[in-house]
C-alpha positions in Angstrom: 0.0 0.0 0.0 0.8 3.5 0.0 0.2 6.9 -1.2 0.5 10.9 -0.4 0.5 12.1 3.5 0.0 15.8 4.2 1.3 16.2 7.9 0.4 19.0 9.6 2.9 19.6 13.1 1.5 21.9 16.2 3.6 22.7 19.0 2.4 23.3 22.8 5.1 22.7 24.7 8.4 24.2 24.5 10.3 22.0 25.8 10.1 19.8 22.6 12.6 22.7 21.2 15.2 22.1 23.7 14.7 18.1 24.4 14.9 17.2 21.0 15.2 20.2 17.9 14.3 17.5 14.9 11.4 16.4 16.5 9.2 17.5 13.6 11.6 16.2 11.5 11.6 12.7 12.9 7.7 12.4 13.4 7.1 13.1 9.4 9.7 10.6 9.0 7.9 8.2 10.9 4.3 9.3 10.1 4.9 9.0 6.2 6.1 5.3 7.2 3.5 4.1 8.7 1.1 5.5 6.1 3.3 3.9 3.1 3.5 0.5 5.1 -0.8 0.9 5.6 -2.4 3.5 4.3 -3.3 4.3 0.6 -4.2 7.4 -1.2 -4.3 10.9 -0.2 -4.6 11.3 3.6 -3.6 14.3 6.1 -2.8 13.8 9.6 -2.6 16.4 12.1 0.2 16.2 15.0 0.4 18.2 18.5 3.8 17.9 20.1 2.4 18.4 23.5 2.8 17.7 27.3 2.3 15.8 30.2 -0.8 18.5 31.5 -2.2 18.9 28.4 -2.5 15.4 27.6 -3.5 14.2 30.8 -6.6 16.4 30.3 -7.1 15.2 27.0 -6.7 11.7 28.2 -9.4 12.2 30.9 -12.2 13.9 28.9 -11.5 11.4 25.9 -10.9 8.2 27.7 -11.8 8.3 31.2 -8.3 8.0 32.6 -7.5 10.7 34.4 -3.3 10.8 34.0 -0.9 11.4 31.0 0.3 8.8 28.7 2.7 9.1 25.7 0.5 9.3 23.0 -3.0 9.7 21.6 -4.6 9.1 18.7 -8.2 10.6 17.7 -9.3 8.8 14.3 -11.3 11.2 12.1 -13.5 8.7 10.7 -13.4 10.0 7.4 -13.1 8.1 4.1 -12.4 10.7 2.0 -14.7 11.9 -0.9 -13.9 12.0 -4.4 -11.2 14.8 -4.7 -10.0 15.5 -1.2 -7.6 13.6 1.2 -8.9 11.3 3.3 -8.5 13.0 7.1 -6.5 10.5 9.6 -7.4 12.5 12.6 -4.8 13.9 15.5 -1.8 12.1 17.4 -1.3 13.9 20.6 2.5 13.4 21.8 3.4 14.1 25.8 7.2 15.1 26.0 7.5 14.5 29.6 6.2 11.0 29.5 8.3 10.0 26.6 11.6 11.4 27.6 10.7 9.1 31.2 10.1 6.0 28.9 13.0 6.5 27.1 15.5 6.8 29.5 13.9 4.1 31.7 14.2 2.0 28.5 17.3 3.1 27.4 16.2 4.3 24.1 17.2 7.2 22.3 14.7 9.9 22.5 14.1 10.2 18.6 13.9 6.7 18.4 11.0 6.6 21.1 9.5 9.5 19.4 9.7 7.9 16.2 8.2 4.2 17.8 4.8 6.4 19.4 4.4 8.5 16.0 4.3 5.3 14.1 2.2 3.4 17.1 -0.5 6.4 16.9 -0.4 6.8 13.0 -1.5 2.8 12.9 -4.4 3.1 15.3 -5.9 6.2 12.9 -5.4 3.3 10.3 -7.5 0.8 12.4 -4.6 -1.2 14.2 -5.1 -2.2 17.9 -3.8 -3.9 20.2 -6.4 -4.9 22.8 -6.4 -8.4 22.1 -3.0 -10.5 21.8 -4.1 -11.1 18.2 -4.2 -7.5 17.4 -1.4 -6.9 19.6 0.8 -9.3 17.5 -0.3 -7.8 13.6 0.1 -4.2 14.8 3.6 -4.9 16.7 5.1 -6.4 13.8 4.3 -4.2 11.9 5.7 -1.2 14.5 9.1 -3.5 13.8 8.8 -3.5 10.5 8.0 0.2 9.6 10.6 0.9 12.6 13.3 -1.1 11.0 13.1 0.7 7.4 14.2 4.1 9.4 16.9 2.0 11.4 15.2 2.5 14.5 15.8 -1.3 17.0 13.0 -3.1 17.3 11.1 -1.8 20.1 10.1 -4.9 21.5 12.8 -6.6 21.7 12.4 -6.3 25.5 9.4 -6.3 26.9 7.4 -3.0 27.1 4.1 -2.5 28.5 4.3 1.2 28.2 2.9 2.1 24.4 -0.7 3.3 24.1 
């Protein structure tokens, strides 16, 4: 599959600037993976490099859980019509929480960004990982899409920390 992938990057925090200058950079990077590996056609995604507060809000009005995580993805739910993009949706990335992953993991920063951009751009696409089953598909393909941008396989150890 594959196809054209209009990102569009917002900024709330920051501290993005200072933690990690080629952020935008590396989450296009990523993003336009993810959609060539499964997505096709036109599409346009929206990203928020954001923080630990404002996600945690986000998280509690969208999904009940009243803390921050590292990212989240709001699907559009939008097929596209006949001459326009399909619209994704928005992946919502929390600095704080992801720098904390990565250095309790040992990971490069970019390479954690890169791993939660990829992670949220295949749940707009439909990928979950609720079930093992699911878990299984949408983690190899995370490898796999990870692996063409020479990012290490993210779970290579055991991580219990995505999505």
């Amino acid at each position: 599959m594959s196809g054209d992938l209009t990102i569009e990057v917002s900024c709330s925090a920051e501290g993005w600037a200072v933690a990690l200058p080629d952020a935008e950079t590396l989450l296009c990077r990523a993003a336009d993976a993810a959609w060539k590996a499964a997505g096709s056609g036109v599409a346009e995604l929206s990203v928020l490099l954001s923080d630990d507060a404002e996600v945690q809000v986000l998280n509690r009005d969208y999904r009940g859980k009243d803390k921050p995580t590292n990212v989240l993805s709001f699907p559009a739910d939008d097929d596209g019509a006949p001459g326009r993009p399909r619209l994704l949706g928005d992946v919502v990335l929390a600095l704080e929480t992801i720098e904390r992953e990565a250095i309790a993991q040992s990971k490069p920063l970019a390479d954690h960004l890169s791993h939660l951009t990829v992670h949220g751009v295949l749940h707009l696409l439909g990928h979950d990982h609720e079930i093992e089953t699911q878990a299984t598909v949408m983690e190899a393909l995370e490898t796999e899409v990870l692996s063409s941008l020479g990012v290490a396989d993210p779970y290579a150890a055991i991580d219990e920390t995505v999505g």
